[in-house]
C-alpha positions as CSV (number, residue, x, y, z in Angstrom):
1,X,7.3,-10.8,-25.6
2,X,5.0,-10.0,-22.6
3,X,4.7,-6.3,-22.0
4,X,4.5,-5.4,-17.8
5,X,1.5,-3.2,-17.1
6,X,3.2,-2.9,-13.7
7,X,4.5,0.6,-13.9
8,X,2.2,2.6,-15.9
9,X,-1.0,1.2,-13.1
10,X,1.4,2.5,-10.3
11,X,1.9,5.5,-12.1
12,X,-1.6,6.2,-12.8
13,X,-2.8,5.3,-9.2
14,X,0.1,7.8,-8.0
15,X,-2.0,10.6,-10.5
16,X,-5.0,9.5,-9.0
17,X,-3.7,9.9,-5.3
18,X,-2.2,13.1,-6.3
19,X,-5.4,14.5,-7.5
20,X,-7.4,13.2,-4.4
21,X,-5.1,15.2,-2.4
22,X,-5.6,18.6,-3.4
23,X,-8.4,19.5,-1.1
24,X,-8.4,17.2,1.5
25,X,-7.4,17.6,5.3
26,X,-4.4,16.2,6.6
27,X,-6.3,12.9,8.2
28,X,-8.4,12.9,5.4
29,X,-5.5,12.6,2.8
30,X,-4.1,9.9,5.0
31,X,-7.5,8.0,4.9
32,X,-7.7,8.7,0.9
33,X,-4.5,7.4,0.2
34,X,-4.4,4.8,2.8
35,X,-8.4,3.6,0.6
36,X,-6.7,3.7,-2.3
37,X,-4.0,1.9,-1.4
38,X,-6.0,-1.1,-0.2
39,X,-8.2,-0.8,-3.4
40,X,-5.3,-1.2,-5.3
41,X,-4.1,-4.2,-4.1
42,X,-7.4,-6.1,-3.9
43,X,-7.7,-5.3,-7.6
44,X,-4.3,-7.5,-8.1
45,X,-6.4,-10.6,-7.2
46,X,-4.2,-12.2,-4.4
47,X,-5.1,-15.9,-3.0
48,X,-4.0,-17.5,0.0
49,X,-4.1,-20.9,0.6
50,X,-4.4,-24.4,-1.4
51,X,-8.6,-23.4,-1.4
52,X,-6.9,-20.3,-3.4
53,X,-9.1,-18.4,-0.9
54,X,-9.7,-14.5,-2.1
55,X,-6.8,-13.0,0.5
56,X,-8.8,-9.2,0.9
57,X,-11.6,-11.8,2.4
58,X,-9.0,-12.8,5.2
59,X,-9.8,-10.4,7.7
60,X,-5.9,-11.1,9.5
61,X,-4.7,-10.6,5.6
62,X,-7.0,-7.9,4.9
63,X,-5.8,-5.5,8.5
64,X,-1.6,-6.5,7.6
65,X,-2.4,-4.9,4.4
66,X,-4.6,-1.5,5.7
67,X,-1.7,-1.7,8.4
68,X,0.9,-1.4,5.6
69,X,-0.9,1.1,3.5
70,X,-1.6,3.1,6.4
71,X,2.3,3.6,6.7
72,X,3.2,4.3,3.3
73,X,0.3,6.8,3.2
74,X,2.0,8.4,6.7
75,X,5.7,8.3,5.0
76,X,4.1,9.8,1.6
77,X,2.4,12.6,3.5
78,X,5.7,13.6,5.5
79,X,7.1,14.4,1.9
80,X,9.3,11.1,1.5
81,X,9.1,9.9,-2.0
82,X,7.4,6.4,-1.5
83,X,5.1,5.0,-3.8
84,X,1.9,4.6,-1.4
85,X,0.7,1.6,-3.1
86,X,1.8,-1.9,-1.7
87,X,3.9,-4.4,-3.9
88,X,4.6,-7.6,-2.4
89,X,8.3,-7.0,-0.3
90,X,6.0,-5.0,1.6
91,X,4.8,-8.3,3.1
92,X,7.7,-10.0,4.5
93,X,9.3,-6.4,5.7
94,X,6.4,-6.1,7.7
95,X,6.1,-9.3,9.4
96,X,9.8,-9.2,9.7
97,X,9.5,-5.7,11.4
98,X,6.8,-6.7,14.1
99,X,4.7,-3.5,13.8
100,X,4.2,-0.2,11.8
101,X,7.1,2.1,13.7
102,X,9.4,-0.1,12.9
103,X,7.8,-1.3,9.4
104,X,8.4,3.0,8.6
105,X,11.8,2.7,9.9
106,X,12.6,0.1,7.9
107,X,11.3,2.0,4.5
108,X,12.7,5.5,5.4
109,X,16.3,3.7,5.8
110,X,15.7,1.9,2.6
111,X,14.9,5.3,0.7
């Protein structure tokens, strides 16, 4: 039986956030968590294409994912309870939504 690691990493970078945030600014917490956010996914190892091509090396990959980092941190930060790291719905719902007001939309009507 395969145990998932999953949950206890997105707990533990939740703690991590959490601790970040205790003495930070408002646009500095934002910038923390949004950092942290992106480090977290380019730790999961995504590829793109048949080359298996690193995707945080994909500079169009690399700004759809700071773009939806940088909206989860915005939602966390208004006191919604999001998980700020990105899992991969968070893809498609923000292609399908066009652009980050609507991409937030779209997660505060799903919470």
């Amino acid at each position: 039986m395969k145990y998932n690691m999953f949950p206890i990493f997105n707990f533990i970078s939740v703690l991590f956030i959490c601790f970040f945030l205790i003495s930070c600014t408002h646009s500095d917490k934002e910038d923390k968590i949004t950092n942290l956010c992106y480090e977290e996914w380019k730790n999961r190892g995504w590829t793109i294409g048949k080359e298996n091509k690193p995707a945080h090396k994909d500079f169009s990959t690399k700004m759809l994912i700071l773009n939806i980092c940088r909206a989860r941190a915005e939602l966390y930060l208004e006191g919604y309870r999001i998980n700020p790291i990105v899992d991969e719905g968070d893809l498609k719902a923000y292609i399908l939504a066009d652009n980050k007001s609507r991409y937030k939309i779209m997660l505060k009507s799903s919470l």
